[in-house]
N, C-alpha and C positions, 0 to 999 in steps of 0.2 A: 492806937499803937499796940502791939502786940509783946514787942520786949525793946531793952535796951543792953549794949553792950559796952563795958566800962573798961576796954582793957587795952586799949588805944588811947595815942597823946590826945584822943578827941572821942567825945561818947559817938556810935552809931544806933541811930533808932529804927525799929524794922517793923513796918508792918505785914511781917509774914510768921511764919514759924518753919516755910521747908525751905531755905534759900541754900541754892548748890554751893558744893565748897570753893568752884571756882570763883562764884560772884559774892563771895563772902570773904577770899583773900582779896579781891579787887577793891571792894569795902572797906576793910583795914589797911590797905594803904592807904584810899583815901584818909582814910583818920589820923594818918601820920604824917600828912601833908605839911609843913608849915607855915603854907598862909589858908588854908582851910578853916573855913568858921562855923563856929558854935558847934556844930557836931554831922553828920552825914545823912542822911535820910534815905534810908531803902522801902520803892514802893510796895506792895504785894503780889506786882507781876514781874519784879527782878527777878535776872538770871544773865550769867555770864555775857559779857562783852570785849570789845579792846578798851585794854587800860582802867574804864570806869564799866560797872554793872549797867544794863539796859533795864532801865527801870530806879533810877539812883536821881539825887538833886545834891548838887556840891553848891555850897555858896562859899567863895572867896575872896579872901582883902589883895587889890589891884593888879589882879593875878588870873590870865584866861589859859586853859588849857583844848585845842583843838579838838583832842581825842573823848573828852567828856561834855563835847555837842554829839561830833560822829561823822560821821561818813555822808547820812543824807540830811545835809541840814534843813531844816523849813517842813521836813517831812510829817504831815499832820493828816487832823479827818474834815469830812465838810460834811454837815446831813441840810437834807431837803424835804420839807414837810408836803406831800401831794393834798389835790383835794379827793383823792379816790379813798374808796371804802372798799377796799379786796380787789381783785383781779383776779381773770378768766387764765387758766393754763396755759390754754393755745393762743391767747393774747400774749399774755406775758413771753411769749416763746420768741415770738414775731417782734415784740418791742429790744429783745436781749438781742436778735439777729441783727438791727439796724444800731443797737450802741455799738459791737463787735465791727462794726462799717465804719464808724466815724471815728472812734475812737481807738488808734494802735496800742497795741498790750506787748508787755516784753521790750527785745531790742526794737521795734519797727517805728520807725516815723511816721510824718505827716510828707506828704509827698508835694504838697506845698506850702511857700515861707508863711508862717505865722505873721502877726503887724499885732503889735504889744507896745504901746509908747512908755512903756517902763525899760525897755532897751536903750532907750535913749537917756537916760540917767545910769547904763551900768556904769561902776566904778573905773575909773583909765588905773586896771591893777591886769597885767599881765594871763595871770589864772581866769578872769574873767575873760576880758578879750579875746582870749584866743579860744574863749566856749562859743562866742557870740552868733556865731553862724549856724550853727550847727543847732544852738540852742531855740532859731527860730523855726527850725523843725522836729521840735521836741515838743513845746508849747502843747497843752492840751494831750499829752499820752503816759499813759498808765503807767510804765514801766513795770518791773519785774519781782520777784522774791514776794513779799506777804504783802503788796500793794492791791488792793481791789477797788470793785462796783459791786454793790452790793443794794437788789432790793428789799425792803423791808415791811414786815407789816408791826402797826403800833396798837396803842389803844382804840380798841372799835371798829379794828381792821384800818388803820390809817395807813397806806402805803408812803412809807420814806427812802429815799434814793439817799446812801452814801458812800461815801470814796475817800480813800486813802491811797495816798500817794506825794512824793515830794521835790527836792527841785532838780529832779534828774541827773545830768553830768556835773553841774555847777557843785552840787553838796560833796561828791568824792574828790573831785579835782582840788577843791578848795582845803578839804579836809586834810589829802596827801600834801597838800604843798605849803601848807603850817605848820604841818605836825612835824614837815623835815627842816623847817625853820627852826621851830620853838627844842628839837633833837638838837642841833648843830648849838645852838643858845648854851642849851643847858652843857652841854658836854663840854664848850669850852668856859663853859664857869664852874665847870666840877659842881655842878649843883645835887645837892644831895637828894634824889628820889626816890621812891621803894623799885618804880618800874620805868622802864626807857619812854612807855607808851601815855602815861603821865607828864611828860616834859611839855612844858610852858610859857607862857609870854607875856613877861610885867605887864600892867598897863599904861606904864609912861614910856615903852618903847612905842618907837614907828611902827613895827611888825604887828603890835596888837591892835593899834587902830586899823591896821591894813584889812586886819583876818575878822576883824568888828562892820567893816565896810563891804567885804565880800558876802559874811557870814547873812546881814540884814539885805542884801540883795539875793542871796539866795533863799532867801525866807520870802522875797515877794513875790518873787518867781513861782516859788512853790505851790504859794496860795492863787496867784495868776493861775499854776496850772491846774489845779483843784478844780477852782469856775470853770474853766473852759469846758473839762471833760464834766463837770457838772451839765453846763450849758447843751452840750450834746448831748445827753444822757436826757435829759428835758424837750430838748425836740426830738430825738424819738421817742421818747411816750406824746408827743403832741400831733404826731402823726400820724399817730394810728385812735387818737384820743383828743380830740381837740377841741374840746371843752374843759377841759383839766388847766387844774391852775397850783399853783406852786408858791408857799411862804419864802419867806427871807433866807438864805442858807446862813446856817452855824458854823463856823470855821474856826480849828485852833490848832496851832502848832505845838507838836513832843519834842524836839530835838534843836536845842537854841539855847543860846545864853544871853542873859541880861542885867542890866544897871538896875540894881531894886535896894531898897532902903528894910531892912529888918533889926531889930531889936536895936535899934538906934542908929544902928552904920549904913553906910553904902557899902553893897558887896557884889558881886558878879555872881549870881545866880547859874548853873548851868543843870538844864534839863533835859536827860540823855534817856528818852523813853519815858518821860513824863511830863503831864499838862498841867498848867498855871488853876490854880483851885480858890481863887479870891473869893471871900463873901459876896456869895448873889452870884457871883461869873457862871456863866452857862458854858461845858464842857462834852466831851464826846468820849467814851470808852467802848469800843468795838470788843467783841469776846472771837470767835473763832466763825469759820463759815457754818458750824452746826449749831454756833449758840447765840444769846441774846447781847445785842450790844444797850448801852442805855446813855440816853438823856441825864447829866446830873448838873446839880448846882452846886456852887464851892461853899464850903465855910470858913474859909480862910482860916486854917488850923496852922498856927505860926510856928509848931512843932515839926511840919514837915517843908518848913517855909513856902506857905500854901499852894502846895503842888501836891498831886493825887496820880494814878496808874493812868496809862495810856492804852492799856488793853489788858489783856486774860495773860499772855507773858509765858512763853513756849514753858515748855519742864521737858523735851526732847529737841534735840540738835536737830538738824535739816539731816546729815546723812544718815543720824541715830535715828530718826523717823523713819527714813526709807528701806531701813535694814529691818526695823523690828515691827513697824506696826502693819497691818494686814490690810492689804487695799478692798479686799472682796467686803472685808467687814464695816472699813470705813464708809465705803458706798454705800453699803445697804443702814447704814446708822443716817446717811444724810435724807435717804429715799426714802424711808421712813416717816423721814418728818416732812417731807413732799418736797424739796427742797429743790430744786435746780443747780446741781452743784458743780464744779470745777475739776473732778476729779476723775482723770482719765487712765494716768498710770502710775507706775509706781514711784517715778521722779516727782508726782505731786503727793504725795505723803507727808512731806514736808509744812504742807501749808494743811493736812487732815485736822480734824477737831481732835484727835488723840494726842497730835503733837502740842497742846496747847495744857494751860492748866486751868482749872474749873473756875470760871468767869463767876459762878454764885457765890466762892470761898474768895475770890480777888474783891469782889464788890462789901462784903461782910466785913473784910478786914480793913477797907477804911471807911467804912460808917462816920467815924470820927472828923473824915476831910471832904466828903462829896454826900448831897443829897439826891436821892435819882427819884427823877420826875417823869420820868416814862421811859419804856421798856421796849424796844422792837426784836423781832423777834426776822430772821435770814427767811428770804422767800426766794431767791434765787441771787446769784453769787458769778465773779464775771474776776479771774485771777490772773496778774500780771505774769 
């Protein structure tokens, strides 16, 4: 932990020392929350969000707020350990041409219905159902904004395939259509908030098991779609390599809230840009497409109710990136490290390694909540 702030009805603990002032008043309301416990936890890749900081862990007494899951709920990493030891250029080239086949990136679908027998347990809740169609052509695709494919090399030249991405239309629809529940709630209880975008839903309403039912459905979905586009991503390198063989993949979810026991109580956990860091749990923190992502293990540091960063954690806005940093320069900084990069103009700036904050300072700063056990370093990069 780096410092702590005592000047809210609740301490916030921060493992950073640059956090913007926008996600450091988001911060302190949370701390003035009234059913907020023990005190707020900001990770060291926080920065501004709606309502709550991206990169923040709220744990609350019987109390869910929509806005401090988010928007994509279930949205996490998945890595896959190869049995290869390096890769050819122009293989690799060939193997990124046949994921760019299988797998649609952005708004594009799958031009045929998905068959997922997890549809047949969605919840009979309105927000869902009426994703359901649509969602079986979504299944298995990348989507947009800072969601990737990402090749990598490890210790020894290990090539690792990971991807980020989560549960497509389900996490916005679901997130809009609580958060104008849990608004309308609060407004006719005059309930007293710092922010509109804060507003809430007991746990012994109907609403909140609703948005509990939706929310762990789109968290399956999410990891559903993880595999899948994992799955492709593995037969093409099996296609052009077919002798390669592939470990068990790692999967974990940033953006979720959950039923967890701490410092004695039951409290609603919510983690809006950050992963679960238990003693032993093996986790996934990605850095940007120019830098290293890593392998770590938790130690269950009850100070941040063990949860750790979910990445490197922008320090530039998506338009503040494309106004200010230099595409000729950004290119030539990924080219350099031999990289295969995703970087064609200036509307992808946004996702450049400058937009990003130093993955070796984010990692440092929580020493205290994750051990990292291996290192991969971006070999070529595949941007929703």
């Amino acid at each position: 932990m780096i410092k702590v702030i005592s000047t809210e009805k609740i301490q916030i603990k921060l493992w950073l020392d640059d956090i913007d002032e926008g996600a450091l008043t988001q911060a302190k309301n949370l701390a003035n929350l009234p059913f907020a416990f023990k005190w707020i936890a900001i990770m060291p890749d926080a920065h501004q969000g709606f309502g709550m900081p991206i990169g923040a862990v709220l744990a609350t007494k019987d109390t869910i707020i929509p806005n401090a899951v988010g928007v994509d709920i279930g949205c996490g990493m998945c890595a896959v350990k190869t049995s290869l030891r390096g890769i050819e250029y122009e293989l690799l080239k060939k193997i990124l041409g046949s994921i760019r086949k299988s797998v649609p990136v952005g708004f594009k679908h799958h031009k045929e219905k998905m068959i997922w027998k997890g549809f047949n347990d969605a919840p009979d809740l309105p927000v869902i159902q009426q994703e359901l169609h649509s969602a079986h052509y979504q299944l298995g695709t990348l989507g947009s904004g800072n969601h990737f494919i990402e090749i990598q090399k490890g210790t020894e030249g290990i090539i690792w395939i990971m991807v980020h991405s989560g549960s497509r239309n389900f996490g916005l629809k679901i997130a809009h259509d609580f958060h104008k529940k849990a608004v309308e709630m609060c407004c006719k209880w005059h309930s007293k908030i710092p922010d509109k975008d804060l507003s809430f839903l007991p746990a012994d309403r109907i609403e909140a098991g609703m948005y509990l039912d939706a929310m762990n459905f789109a968290m399956q979905f999410a990891r559903e779609n993880r595999f899948r586009i994992i799955e492709s991503v593995k037969k093409a390198f099996s296609a052009h390599i077919p002798e390669i063989t592939f470990d068990k993949p790692v999967d974990i979810h940033h953006n979720y809230a959950a039923i967890e026991k701490h410092y004695g109580r039951e409290v609603i956990v919510h983690r809006k840009g950050a992963i679960s860091a238990r003693e032993g749990q093996i986790g996934l923190i990605p850095g940007s497409q120019g830098t290293r992502s890593y392998i770590v293990k938790g130690k269950g540091n009850p100070q941040s109710f063990m949860s750790c960063s979910h990445g490197a954690g922008r320090k530039l806005g998506r338009k503040q990136a494309q106004r200010e940093l230099d595409l000729k320069d950004q290119k030539q900084t990924l080219e350099k490290l031999g990289i295969i990069h995703a970087l064609r103009n200036v509307r992808d700036l946004d996702e450049a390694p400058g937009a990003y904050k130093d993955i070796s300072v984010v990692m440092k700063n929580q020493s205290d909540l994750v051990e990292t056990i291996e290192e991969l370093s971006p070999v070529a990069v595949i941007k929703g």
